[in-house]
ROTOR-894540 format. One line per 2 residues: their letters; for each residue x negated, y negated, z negated of C-alpha. Coordinates in steps of 0.02 Angstrom, whole numbers. Example, Ala and Ser with C-alpha at 12.3 -4.5 7.8 and 13.67 -1.06 7.14 Angstrom:
<sites>
as	-615:225:-390; -684:53:-357
</sites>
This chain:
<sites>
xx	-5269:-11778:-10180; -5150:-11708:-10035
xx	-5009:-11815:-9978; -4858:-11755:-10011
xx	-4708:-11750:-9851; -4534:-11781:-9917
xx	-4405:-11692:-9789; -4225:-11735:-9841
xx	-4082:-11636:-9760; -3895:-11685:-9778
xx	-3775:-11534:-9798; -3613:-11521:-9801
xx	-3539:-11345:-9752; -3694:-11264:-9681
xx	-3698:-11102:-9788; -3750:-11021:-9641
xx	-3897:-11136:-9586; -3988:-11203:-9774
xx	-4078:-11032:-9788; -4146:-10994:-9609
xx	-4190:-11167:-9586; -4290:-11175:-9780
xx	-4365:-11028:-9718; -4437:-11118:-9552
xx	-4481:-11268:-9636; -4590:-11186:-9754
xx	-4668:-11067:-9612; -4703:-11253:-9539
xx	-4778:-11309:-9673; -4893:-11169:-9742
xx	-4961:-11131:-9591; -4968:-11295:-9489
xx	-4989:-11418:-9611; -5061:-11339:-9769
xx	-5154:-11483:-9800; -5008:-11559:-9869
xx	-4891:-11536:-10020; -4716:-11529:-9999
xx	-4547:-11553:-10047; -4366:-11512:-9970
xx	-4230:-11611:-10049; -4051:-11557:-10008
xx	-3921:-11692:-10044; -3725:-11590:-10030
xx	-3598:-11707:-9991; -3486:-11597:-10100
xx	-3468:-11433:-9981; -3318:-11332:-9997
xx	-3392:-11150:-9940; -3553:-11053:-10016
xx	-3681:-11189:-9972; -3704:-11239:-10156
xx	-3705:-11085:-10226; -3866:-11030:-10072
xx	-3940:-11201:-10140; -3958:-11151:-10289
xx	-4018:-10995:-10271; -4157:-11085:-10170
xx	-4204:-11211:-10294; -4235:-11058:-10411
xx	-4341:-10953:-10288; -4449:-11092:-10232
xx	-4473:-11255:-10358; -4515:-11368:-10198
xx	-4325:-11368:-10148; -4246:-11490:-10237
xx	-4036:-11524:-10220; -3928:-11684:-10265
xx	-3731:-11625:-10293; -3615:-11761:-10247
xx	-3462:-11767:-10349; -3385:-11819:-10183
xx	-3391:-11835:-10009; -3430:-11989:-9973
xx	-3452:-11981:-9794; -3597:-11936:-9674
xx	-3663:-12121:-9651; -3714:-12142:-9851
xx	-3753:-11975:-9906; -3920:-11954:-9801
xx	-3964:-12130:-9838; -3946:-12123:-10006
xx	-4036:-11961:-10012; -4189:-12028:-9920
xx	-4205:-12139:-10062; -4198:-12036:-10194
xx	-4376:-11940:-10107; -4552:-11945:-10171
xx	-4693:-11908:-10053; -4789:-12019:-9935
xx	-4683:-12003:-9800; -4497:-11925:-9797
xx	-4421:-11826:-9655; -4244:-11851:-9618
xx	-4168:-11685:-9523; -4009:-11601:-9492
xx	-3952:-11467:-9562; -3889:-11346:-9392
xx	-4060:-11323:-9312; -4003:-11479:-9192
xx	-4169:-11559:-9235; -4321:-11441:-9197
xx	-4408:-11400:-9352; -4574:-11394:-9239
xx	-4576:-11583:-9236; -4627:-11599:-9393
xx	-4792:-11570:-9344; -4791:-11702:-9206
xx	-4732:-11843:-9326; -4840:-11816:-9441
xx	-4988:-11847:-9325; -4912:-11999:-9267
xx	-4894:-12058:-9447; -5066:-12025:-9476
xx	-5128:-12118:-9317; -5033:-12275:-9408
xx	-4866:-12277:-9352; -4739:-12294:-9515
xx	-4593:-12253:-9431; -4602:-12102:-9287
xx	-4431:-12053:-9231; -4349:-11934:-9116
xx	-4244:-11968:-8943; -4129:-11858:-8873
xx	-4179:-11865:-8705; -4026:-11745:-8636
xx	-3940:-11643:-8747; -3818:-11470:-8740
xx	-3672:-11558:-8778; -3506:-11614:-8682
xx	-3583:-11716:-8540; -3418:-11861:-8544
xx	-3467:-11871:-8728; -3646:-11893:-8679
xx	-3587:-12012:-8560; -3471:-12109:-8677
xx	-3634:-12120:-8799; -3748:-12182:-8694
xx	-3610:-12328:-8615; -3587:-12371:-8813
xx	-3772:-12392:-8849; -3802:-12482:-8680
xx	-3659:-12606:-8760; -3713:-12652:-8893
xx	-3898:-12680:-8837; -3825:-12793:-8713
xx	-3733:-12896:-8857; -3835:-12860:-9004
xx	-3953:-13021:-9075; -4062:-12869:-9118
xx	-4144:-12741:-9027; -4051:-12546:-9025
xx	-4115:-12375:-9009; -4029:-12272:-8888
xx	-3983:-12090:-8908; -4068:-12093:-9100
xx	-3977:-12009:-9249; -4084:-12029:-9375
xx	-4210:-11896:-9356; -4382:-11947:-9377
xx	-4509:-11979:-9522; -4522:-12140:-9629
xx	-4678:-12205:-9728; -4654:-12241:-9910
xx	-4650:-12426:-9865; -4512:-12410:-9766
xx	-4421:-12304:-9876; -4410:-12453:-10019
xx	-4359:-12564:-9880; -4221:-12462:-9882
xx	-4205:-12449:-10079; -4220:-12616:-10120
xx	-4086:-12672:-9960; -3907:-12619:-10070
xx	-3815:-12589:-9922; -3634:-12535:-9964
xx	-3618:-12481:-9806; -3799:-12426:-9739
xx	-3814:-12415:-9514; -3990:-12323:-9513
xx	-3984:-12351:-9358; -3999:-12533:-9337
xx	-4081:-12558:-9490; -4221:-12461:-9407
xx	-4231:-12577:-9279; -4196:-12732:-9377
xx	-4310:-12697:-9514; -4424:-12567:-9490
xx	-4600:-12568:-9444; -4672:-12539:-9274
xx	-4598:-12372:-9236; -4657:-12230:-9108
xx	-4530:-12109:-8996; -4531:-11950:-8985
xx	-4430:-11863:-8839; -4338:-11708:-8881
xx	-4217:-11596:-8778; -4067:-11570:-8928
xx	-4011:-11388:-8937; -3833:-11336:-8959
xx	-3777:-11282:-9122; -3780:-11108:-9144
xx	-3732:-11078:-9308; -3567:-11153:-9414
xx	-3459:-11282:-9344; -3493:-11475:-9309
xx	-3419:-11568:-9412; -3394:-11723:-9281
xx	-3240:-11783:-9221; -3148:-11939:-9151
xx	-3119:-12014:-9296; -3304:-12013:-9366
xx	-3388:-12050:-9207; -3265:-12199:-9208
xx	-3300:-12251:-9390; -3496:-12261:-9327
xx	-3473:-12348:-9161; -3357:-12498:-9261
xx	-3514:-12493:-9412; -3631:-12539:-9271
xx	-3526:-12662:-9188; -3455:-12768:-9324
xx	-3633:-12774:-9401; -3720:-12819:-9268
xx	-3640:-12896:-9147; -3544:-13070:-9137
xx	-3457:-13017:-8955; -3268:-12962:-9011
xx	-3235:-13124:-9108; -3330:-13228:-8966
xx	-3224:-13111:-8840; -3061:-13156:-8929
xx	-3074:-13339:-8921; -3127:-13338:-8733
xx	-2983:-13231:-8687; -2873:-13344:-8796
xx	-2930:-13495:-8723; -2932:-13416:-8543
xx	-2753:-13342:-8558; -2690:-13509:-8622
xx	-2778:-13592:-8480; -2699:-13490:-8358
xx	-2526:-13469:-8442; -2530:-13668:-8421
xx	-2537:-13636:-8216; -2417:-13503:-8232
xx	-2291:-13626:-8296; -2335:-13761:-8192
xx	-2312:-13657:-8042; -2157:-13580:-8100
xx	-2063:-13776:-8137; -2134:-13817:-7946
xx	-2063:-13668:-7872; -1893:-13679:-7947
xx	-1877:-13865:-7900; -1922:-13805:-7703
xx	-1823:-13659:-7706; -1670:-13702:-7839
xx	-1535:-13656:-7734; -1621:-13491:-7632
xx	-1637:-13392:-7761; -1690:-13375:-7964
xx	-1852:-13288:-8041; -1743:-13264:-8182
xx	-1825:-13240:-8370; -1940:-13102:-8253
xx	-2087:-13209:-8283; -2058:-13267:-8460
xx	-2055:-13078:-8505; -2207:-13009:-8439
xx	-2298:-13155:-8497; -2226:-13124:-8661
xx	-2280:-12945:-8680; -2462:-13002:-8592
xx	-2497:-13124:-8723; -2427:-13003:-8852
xx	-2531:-12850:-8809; -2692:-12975:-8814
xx	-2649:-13023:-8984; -2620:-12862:-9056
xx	-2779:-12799:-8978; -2896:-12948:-9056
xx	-2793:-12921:-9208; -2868:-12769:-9220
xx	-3040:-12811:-9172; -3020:-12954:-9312
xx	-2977:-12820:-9447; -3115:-12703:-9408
xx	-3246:-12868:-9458; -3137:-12896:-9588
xx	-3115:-12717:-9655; -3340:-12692:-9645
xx	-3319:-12873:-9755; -3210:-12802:-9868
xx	-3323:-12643:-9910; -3475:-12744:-9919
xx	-3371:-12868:-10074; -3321:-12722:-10137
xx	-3522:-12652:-10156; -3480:-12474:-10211
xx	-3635:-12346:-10248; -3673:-12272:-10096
xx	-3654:-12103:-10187; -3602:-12012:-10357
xx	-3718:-11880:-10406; -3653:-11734:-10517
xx	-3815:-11627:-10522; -3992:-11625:-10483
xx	-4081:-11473:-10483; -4278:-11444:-10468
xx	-4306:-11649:-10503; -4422:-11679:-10649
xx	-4376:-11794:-10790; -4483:-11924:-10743
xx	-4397:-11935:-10563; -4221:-11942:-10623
</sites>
């Protein structure tokens, strides 16, 4: 019987890109790996242009595209992980949707699966992208390696190819709030890279921005690191320490100096403000923990479905 490869692709405004890229998966497939069944599963996190409506006319020209609707968006992090879990071959392929990750790879993990490796993921070795941003990415992962208890993967966004095994890992880990990312590292099996140059997206517009990027970078470091609470109470304790010798110096120097001249409240204020701005800044490191706490109590799905389309009864 011929194993069957899973490859799940997230969507979310890409009416331009689900067709050509079906079409080069299944080119792929047929004539690279034809000893193998297949099955592309679409999950929509609730697009607002044409992409549905191009789903569905794909799930009804070809019966091995399958598409989960979201009722909602609920955000770029869940949807592909939930979606990974909802596939049913051997191994499942996780891919973006904007041609970003070269369909051609498929072939390559494959052959490392096969040669026993149950995870085989991709690297972005350099990229055509905004080389600060680049920068800023690499400096972030480099972080929280450094203050991690666990090992990270730099420059990896997910695309690669999971065994089965790995897949209930992540089924069976009800994770409000899933990083793939670390939980690769933390929990997966012995994994192999894959370099890969990452094109530029040449069809529809990215949806990253500031705000997302910065949703992902606190997920990682709230969940995996212990540094900004350690980091607070070092600073506290330091700045105490040395607001301590501020004030000692500062009684000293007006009992030498009390009739040349007066600091004034000079020093009083800037400490004041100093100390302040520390605060408010740990503050805020405090409520990002406490914030990833609060969604993990809460344990909401991951996702909402509203339709499936091309799953069997028996999958549902």
């Amino acid at each position: 019987m011929k194993k069957t490869i899973s490859i799940l692709i997230p969507t979310y405004n890409e009416s331009e890109n689900v067709v050509p890229l079906t079409n080069a998966i299944v080119k792929e497939m047929t004539e690279k790996l034809s000893d193998y069944q297949y099955e592309i599963v679409f999950i929509d996190n609730h697009s607002t242009d044409d992409t549905r409506a191009k789903l569905r006319k794909l799930c009804e020209e070809n019966h091995q595209v399958k598409v989960i609707l979201n009722a909602k968006n609920f955000g770029w992090l869940n949807s592909p992980y939930y979606g990974m879990t909802q596939t049913t071959g051997d191994c499942t392929i996780m891919m973006c949707a904007d041609f970003q990750d070269p369909v051609e790879l498929i072939g390559t993990f494959v052959q490392e699966w096969e040669n026993g490796y149950r995870i085989v993921i991709g690297q972005k070795l350099s990229a055509e992208e905004n080389k600060l941003m680049y920068g800023i990415r690499t400096i972030y992962y480099n972080l929280i390696k450094k203050f991690s208890d666990i090992e990270q993967i730099e420059q990896f966004t997910g695309f690669g190819l999971y065994d089965k095994s790995f897949i209930k890992v992540m089924r069976d880990l009800k994770d409000p709030t899933p990083y793939l990312r670390s939980i690769v590292a933390e929990m997966g099996f012995d994994y192999k890279k894959i370099p890969f140059y990452q094109k530029k997206r040449t069809r529809g517009k990215s949806k990253s921005n500031f705000w997302r990027l910065y949703d992902v970078a606190m997920l990682g470091f709230t969940s995996y690191t212990k540094i900004g609470l350690r980091l607070a109470a070092f600073v506290g304790i330091g700045v105490a320490i040395f607001s301590l010798f501020v004030a000692v110096f500062y009684f000293i120097y007006k009992l030498i100096h009390w009739d040349m001249f007066s600091l004034g409240m000079a020093p009083l204020v800037t400490g004041m403000f100093f100390l302040g701005g520390i605060q408010l800044i740990f503050l805020g490191i405090m409520g990002e923990y406490i914030m990833a706490i609060n969604k993990r109590v809460m344990n909401h799905p991951l996702v909402i479905e509203e339709e499936r389309i091309n799953f069997d009864t028996n999958e549902e």
